[in-house]
Every structure is written in C-alpha cells, then in structure tokens.
N, C-alpha and C positions, 0 to 999 in steps of 0.2 A: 641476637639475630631478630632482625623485626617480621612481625607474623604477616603469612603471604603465603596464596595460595599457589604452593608451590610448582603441585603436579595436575596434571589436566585429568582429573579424574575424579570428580564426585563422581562418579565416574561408574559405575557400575555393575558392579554384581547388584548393582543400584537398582535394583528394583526389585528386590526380594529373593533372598537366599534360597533354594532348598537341597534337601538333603533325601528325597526320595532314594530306596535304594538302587544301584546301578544296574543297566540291563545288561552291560556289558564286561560284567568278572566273568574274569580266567581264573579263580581263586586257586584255581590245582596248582598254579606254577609260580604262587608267591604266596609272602607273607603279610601282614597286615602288624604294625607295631604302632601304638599311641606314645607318644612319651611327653613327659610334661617337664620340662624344661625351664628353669629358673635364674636369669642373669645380675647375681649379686652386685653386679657394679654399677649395673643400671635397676636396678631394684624393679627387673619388668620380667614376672611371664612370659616364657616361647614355647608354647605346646607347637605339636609337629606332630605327624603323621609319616608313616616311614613305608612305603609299600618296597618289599626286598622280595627280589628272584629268589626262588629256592635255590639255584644251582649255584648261587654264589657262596663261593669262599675262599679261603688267602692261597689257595690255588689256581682258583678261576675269579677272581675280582670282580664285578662289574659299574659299568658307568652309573652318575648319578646327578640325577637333573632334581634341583632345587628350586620348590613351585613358592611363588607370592600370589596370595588370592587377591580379588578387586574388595571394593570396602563394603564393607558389612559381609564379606567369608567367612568361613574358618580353614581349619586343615581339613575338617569332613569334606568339603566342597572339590570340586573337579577331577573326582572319583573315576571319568569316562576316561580323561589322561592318567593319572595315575596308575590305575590299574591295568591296562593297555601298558604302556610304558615298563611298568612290573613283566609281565606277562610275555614281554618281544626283551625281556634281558637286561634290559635298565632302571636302576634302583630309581624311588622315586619319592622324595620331603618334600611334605608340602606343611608350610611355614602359616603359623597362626598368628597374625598381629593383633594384638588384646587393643590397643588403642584404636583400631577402625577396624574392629571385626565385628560379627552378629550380635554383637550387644547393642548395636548402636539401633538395633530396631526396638529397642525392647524402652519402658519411660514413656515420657508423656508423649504423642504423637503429634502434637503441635510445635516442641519444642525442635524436632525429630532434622528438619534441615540446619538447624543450629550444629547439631550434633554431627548432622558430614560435613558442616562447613569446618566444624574446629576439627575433625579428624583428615582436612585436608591442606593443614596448614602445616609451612617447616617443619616444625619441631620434631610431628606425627614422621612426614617424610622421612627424616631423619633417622626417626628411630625405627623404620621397618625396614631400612635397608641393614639396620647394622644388629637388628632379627635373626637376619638373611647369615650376615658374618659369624653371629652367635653359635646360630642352629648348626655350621658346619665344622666352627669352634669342636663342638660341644661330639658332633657325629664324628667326626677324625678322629676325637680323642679317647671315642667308648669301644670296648671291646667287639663292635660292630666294623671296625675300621678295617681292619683285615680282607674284611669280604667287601670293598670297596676301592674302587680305582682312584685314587684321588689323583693322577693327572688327566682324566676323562671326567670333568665336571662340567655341565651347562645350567645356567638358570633361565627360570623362565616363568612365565606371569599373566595374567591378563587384567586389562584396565587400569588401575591403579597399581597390582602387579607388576604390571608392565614397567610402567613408573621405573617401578622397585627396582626392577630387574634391569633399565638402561642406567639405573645410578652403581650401580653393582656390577654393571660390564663397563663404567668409565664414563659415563655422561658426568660433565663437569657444569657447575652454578655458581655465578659470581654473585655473592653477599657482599655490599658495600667495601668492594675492592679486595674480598678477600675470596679463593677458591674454594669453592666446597666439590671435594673429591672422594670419593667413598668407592672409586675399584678393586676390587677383588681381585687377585692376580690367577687365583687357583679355578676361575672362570673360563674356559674356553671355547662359550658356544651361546647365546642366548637365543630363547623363543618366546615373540612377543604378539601376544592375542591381544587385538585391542586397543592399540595403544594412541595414548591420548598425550597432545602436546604438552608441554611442562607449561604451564597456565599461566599466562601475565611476562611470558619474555617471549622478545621480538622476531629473534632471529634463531628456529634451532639448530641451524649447524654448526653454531658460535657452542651450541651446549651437547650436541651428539657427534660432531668430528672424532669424539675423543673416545667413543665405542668402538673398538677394532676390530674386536672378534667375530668370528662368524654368526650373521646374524638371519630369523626366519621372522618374518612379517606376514600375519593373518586376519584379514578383515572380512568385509562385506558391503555391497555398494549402500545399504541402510544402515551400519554401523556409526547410529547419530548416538550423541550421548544430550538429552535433554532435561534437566530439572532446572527448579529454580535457582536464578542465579548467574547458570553454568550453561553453555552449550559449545559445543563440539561437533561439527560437521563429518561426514564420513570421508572426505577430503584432506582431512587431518591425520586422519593413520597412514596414507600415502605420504604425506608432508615429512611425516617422521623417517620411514621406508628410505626414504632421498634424501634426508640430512643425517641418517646414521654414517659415518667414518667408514665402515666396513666394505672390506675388498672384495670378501666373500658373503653373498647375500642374496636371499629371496623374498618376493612378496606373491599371496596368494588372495586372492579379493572375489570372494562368491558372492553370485547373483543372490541380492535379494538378505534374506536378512534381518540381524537385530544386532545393537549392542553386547544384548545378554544371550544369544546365541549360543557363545561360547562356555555359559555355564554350565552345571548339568540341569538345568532348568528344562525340561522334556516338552515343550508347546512356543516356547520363544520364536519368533523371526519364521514361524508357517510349521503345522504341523507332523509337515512331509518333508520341508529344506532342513528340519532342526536336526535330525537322526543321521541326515545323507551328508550336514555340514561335519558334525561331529566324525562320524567317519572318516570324509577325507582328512578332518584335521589331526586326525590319530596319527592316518597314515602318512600325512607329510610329515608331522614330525617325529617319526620316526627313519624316514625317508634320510631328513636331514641330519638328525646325529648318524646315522650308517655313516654318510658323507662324511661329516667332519672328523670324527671318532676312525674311523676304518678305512677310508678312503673309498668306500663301496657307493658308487654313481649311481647304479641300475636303478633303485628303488626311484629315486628323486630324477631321474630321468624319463621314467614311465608315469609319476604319478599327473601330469596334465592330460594324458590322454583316456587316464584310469577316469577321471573327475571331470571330462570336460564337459558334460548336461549342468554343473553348477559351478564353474570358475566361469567370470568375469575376467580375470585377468589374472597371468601369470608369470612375472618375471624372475629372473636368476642372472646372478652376475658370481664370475670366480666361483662356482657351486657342481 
C-alpha cells in the first residue's frame, strides 16, 4: 500500500495535549480502570481506559461508546466525555493509539512535524482502527463483559478519532483497485467531533455512503485545522455531515470556536465558549444515544433550545 495521507487529520489534539484534572467527575457513580493491553499478532500496545457505571452488572448491562483520541492523545484525554458519559449510565473506552499518540510530542522538536506527517499516513490509519477492533476483542472477552451490553455499542472520536471512528462505522477506501474496509458490525451508533475529510480524495460520498449507522456531527464555525502542510477549513466537517450514508443523523455547529475545543484543553476557542461548548456537547451526546439506544426523543428534542446562545446551526434528519 503506497504511503498517503490518508485521513484529514494532522489534525488536532494538534496543538498540545493536556491532562489537567477534570472539573467535571461524577466520580460517585463510576469506575475508573486503566488496562494496558497487548496485541500479540500485531506486536502493538492498546492501553485503554475504561470508565464503568457503578450500577452495572449482568443484571443491569450498560451501553458502551468506544472513544478514539485525535493525534498526539492518549486514553487520559477527553476525561469531560468519559466521565459524563460514566456517570448518565454508559460505560465509556477510550483507546490509546501508541503510533500517533503523546509521544509524538516528546524528541527533537524540529523533527516534530515529521513525526505527524508519518503518523498520518495509511499504515498508522490502519492500525488504529483495528486498536478500536482489538480493544473490544479484548473488553467482550474479560470478565468485565457481563456488565456490558454489547448490542448497544457506539464509537466515537474527535479529529483524527473521528477518522477512526467513520472507518469503523464503514467508510470504505480504494487502494489501487482494491477496497479497504474495516467496519465493525457490533457498531451501532457513531459520534464525530471534528471531523476532518479523508485527505487527498475527491469525492467523499464515494468513501462515507457506506457509514449507515446513526450518526452525530459536532463542530464549530472556527473549527479550522491549520499546520504545516495541511489545512482544513471549518467547511469541511459540514462536507463530511452531507456525505455520511446515514438515515439517521445530526449536525451541531457552535458559534465561534476552535478545533481543539473539543479537547479538555480548558482556555481553547474563548475562555467563556470553551465550558458552555463542552457542556452542550456532553449533553447532546448523550441526547443522542438516549435516541438511538432507547428510542427516548425528549432529550435531543429540547436540546437546540437548552443551547441556542451558542449553536450556529442545528440539523437532524431520521433522529
């Protein structure tokens, strides 16, 4: 497979990690498990982080959304959704890709965009979707599986995450006449912060038609993605919005804004939009698994009006 950069995502946690601690644990009503994770067939590292409801167990199940960070994350990162997400009933892995994770900051710092350009080529893509497949391998099959629904499963992502996460709900890539397909079947929901075109193809509906599932789309009308090299207009997470396949779907797009917004980075895109974006986006997406998962409206029915001082725009189709 010849090197190409595959996904639209130098994308962004791209501008410095942090791991301040969170202002926002519920800690009372969940768990906190690190697990460090080792895939002998691919000789790679998948640490994970596992944030589990207390109230779950093979009595009471609960759903579980599978998080992909943007490049240079780790599992520690987007602690604001995880823990949220724990705390409202849904278990919550967040996937650590060793090949374009926080390491990539660390080395010489001139070499430094070297180092996101190669962890943004095939190969890398590649192997963090199939992270994604691992980590759920791996969680299904441990004595943790009990107290997990596994026909209530969504993934979800930001940035290059995001990426992860449309190649994992069925975004299809022709390699010199050959399909590259990497869906997940045990998928039924994704939520994508962020998300940046598959970088260097023409048309994406020829590569997202083939995302079906219910999908949630979260931007910002500043959500630019600019380094060297690579740019990405905030224009482009709508692009994606409108070539995902999907019947059932939303987009959410706040005034104003940053890329990295959506980190837990606490000062990004204004120091007053950052707290009140993070918020709404807790609450939609949780909004929206209600929706898909239960069939419960209310939530994602109220939430434009709960948020409208910072939505820009807010669509729903089949939702």
């Amino acid at each position: 497979m010849r090197r190409r950069h595959c996904l639209g995502l130098l994308a962004a946690a791209a501008l410095a990690p942090a791991f301040a601690p969170s202002a926002w644990a519920e800690a009372a009503s969940f768990q906190t498990l690190d697990l460090d994770w080792h895939d002998a067939a691919r000789g790679r590292a998948v640490p994970a982080r596992l944030y589990l409801p207390v109230q779950a167990d093979a009595a009471h199940p609960v759903p579980l959304v599978v998080f992909s960070h943007g490049i240079g994350g780790s599992r520690l990162g987007y602690r604001y959704l995880g823990e949220h997400w724990a705390a409202q009933g849904f278990a919550s892995l967040h996937v650590q890709h060793v090949g374009s994770d926080r390491s990539l900051w660390g080395g010489n710092p001139f070499a430094l965009v070297e180092r996101l350009q190669g962890a943004a080529q095939d190969g890398e893509a590649i192997a963090r979707v199939l992270d994604v497949r691992f980590a759920l391998d791996t969680l299904l099959a441990s004595p943790l599986a009990p107290r997990l629904d596994a026909t209530r499963i969504a993934a979800a992502g930001h940035s290059y995450g995001a990426n992860t996460t449309l190649l994992a709900a069925g975004a299809r890539l022709d390699r010199q006449g050959r399909v590259v397909d990497f869906r997940d079947e045990r998928i039924r929901a994704a939520i994508l912060l962020s998300a940046p075109p598959f970088y260097g193809e023409a048309d994406p509906r020829t590569i997202l038609a083939h995302v079906t599932v219910p999908t949630l789309h979260v931007t910002a009308t500043e959500d630019v993605i600019r380094i060297p090299g690579y740019y990405s207009g905030a224009e482009d997470r709508v692009s994606v919005f409108e070539a995902t396949g999907s019947e059932a779907k939303a987009l959410a797009v706040f005034q104003g804004g940053s890329h990295s917004i959506f980190t837990d980075r606490r000062g990004t895109g204004g120091a007053t939009l950052n707290p009140q974006v993070k918020e709404a986006t807790r609450a939609l997406s949780v909004a929206f698994l209600k929706r898909v998962f239960d069939g419960d409206e209310a939530a994602l029915r109220q939430w434009p009006g709960a948020f409208a001082g910072i939505v820009a725009r807010f669509s729903r189709a089949g939702l």
